[in-house]
N, C-alpha and C positions, 0 to 999 in steps of 0.2 A: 797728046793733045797739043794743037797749035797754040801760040799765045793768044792770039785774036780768040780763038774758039772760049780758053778759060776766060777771057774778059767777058763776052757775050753770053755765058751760059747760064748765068746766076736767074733766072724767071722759075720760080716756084722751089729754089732751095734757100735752106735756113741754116743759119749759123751762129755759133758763140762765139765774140775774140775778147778772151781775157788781155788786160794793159791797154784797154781800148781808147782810154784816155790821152793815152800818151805820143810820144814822136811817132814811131810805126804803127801803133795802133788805129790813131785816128785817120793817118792816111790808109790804111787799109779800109776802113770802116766806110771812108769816103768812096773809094774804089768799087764795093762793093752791092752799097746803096745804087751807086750811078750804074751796075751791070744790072741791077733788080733782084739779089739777096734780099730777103728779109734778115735780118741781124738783131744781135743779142749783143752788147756789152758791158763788160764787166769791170771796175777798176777801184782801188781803195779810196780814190780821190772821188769827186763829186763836182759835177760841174755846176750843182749851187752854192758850192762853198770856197773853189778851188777857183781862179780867175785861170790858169794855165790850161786847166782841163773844161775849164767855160770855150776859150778860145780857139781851144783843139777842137769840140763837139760843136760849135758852135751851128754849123751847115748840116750837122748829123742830125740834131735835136730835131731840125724842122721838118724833117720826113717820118711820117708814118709807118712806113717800112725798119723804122728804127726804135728799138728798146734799150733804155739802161738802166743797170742797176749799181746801187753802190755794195761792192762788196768782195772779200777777199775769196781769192780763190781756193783756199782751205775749210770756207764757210760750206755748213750743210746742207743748207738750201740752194747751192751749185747744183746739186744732184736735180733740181727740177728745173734747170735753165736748161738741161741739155736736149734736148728731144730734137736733137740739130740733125745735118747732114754731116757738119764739117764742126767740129773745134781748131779754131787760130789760137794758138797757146802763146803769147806774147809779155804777158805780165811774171816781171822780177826784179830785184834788187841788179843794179847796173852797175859799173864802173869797174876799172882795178883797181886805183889809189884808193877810196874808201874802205877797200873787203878787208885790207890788214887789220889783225890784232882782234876786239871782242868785236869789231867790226859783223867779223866773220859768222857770227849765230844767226844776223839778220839774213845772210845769203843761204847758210842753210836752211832757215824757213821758207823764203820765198822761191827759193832757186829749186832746192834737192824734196824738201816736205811739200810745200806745195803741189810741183812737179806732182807726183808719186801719185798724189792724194786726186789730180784731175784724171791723169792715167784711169786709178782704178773705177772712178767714178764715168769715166767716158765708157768702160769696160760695162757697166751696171745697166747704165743705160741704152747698152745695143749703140752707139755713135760708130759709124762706119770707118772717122776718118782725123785724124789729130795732125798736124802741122805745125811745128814747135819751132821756135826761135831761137837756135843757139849761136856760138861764135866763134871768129877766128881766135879767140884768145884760149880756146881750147889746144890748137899748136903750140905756143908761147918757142922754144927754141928749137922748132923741128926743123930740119931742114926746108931751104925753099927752092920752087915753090912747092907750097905744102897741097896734097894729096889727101884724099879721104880716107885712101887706107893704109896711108904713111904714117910716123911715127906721130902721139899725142903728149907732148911735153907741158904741160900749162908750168906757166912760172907768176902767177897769183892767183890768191885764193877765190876770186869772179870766177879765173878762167878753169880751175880745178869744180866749182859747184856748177857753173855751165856743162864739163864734159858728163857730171854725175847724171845731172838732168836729161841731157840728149841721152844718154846710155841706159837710164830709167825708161823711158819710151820705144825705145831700138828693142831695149828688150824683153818686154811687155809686147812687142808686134810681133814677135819673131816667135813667139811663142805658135805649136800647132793647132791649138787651142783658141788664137788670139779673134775676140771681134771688132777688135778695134785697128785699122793698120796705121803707121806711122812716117811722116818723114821729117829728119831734123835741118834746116836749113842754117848752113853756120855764116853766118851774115857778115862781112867784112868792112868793118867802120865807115857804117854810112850817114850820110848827109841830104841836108835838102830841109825845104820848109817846116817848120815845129821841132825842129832840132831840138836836143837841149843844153841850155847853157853852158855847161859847162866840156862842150865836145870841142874840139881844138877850130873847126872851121866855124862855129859859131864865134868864140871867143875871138876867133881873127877879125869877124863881120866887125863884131860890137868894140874890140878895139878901134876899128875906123870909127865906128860910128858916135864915138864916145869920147876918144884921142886918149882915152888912159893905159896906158903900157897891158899888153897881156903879158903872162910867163910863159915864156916857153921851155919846154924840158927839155934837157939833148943840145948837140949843135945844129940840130935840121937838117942834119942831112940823116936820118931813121926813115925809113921808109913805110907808107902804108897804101894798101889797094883799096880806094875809097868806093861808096857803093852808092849810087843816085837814090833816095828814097820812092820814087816810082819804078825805077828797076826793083828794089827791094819787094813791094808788093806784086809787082806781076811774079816774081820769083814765088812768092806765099798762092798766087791762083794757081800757077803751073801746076804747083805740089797738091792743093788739093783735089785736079783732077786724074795726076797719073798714077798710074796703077802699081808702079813699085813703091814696096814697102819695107821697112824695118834699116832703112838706108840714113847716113846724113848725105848730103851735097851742100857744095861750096856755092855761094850765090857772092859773086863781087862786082867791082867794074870793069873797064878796061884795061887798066892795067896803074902799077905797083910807081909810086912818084915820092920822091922825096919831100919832106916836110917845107926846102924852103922853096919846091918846086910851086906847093899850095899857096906860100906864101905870096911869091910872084904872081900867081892867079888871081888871087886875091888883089891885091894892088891894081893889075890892069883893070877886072875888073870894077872894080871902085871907082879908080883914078887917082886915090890915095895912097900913102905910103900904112902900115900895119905898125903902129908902135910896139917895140917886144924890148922885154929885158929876160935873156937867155938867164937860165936857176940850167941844175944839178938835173941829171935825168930822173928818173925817178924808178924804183922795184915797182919787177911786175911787168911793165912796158916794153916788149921785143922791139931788140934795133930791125926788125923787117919784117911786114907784112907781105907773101904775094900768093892766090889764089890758082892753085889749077883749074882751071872748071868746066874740063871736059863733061863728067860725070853732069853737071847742070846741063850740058844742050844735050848730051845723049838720053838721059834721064828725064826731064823737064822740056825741054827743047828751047831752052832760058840765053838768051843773048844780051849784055849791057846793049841798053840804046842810048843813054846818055852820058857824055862826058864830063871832066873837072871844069872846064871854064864853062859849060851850059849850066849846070848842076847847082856852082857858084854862083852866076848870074841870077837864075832863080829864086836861090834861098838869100841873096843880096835886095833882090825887089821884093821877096816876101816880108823880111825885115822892116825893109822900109815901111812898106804898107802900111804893116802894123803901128810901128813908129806916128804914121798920119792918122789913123784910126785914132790911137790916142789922146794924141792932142786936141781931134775935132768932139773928143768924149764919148768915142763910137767903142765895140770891142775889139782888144785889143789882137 
């Protein structure tokens, strides 16, 4: 399927996106409303109580085409939200630095049981079609650029309950038996409006915008392949309409840039200089990120269309935005 054709197709299909609330979430949720999905979201946060997930849903809430509910995705009355076409599996515990240590029970709740728990539940209910959210930190030291059916090294406990998760659904499709097909899309550090805070291109934003020093791990020169968050969701439409299954594929940008390569980006686009005081790198963190992603245009027919300085530029005036929003006492 073309990518226009997956934008345009959404009139009279239904869907569930767990993590709906959140940075991809909502952007999808938006994507979706605006093709003509009717949509289901699901998220632990609540956007009457949560002001983050207020300002994410904010454009969602006002369409009637839109339903939410507050609720974990291991809750049992998942089981009667599903009557979809498509589940977007997007809700989990995030990060590397946080998963060390007891850390690490929350990621297997949300990450590995969760998982498992919508699988079988999407099975129960006849749902045709699951598109799951996984990541590059499923490679952690593999060679690069990393390959889908190249080595899988995870080097923190995120990127070890990530490959659990994709591999839970891969293999649950793969079955003869399976009614449900699957694809795991391994998302490569993206960015773009509703970020959250604490991802390195936010933190760069809000260092300008704030003048108080961010940390930077490393010397910056680590490399990562960052992913525009509108590429990211057309990447999630692609996958709910093609027809291979029990596959992951790489969904990135255009290509693999060094940390103070962002840095610089940043700056121009500002016009400001990034206060940073460089710290210790930190476990967990690969000195390189780079995407093959053949497999996405042969498979998906998926091409970045935006770059680091667009990308920047965007989630720079979305920032701001918000920033005036508040002060005029609007939402944020």
């Amino acid at each position: 399927m073309h990518q226009s054709e997956a934008l345009t197709s959404g009139r009279g299909k239904t869907t569930l996106v767990t993590g709906a609330a959140g940075f991809i979430g909502s952007n999808l949720v938006d994507t979706l409303l605006a093709a003509g999905w009717r949509v289901t979201g699901i998220d632990r946060r609540s956007p009457h109580n949560d002001p983050v997930a207020a300002a994410n849903l904010q454009q969602a809430l006002r369409s009637p085409s839109f339903h939410f509910e507050q609720a974990d995705v291991t809750d049992a009355r998942v089981h009667d939200l599903l009557k979809v076409d498509v589940v977007f599996h997007l809700a989990a515990a995030t990060g590397v630095r946080p998963s060390w240590g007891v850390n690490f029970a929350g990621y297997i709740r949300d990450n590995i049981t969760a998982t498992h728990h919508l699988v079988q539940e999407c099975e129960r209910a006849d749902v045709r079609r699951l598109v799951l959210a996984s990541s590059s930190s499923v490679y952690g030291t593999a060679p690069r650029p990393s390959t889908e059916d190249g080595p899988l090294l995870p080097i923190s406990p995120y990127g070890v309950s990530k490959l659990a998760a994709e591999q839970l659904a891969l293999a649950y499709a793969a079955r003869s038996t399976a009614v449900t097909s699957a694809v795991a899309l391994r998302f490569f550090t993206v960015f773009g409006p509703r970020q959250r805070p604490d991802m390195a291109i936010s933190r760069m934003l809000d260092a300008v915008r704030t003048g108080e020093p961010m940390n930077l791990y490393g010397d910056g020169l680590q490399r990562r392949n960052f992913t525009y968050v509108a590429d990211a969701v057309r990447a999630l439409l692609l996958a709910a309409g093609t027809a291979v299954t029990g596959r992951a594929v790489n969904i990135a940008g255009p290509a693999s840039v060094t940390v103070k390569t962002v840095l610089d980006t940043v700056e121009r686009v500002t016009g400001q200089p990034v206060p940073v005081v460089y710290t210790a790198s930190r476990s967990g963190d690969p000195a390189s990120t780079e995407a093959d992603t053949l497999r996405a245009a042969t498979d998906l027919g998926y091409q970045p269309a935006v770059d680091l300085p667009e990308g920047i530029t965007s989630q720079w005036q979305w920032m701001r935005a918000a920033d005036s929003a508040t002060l005029i006492g609007g939402p944020a």
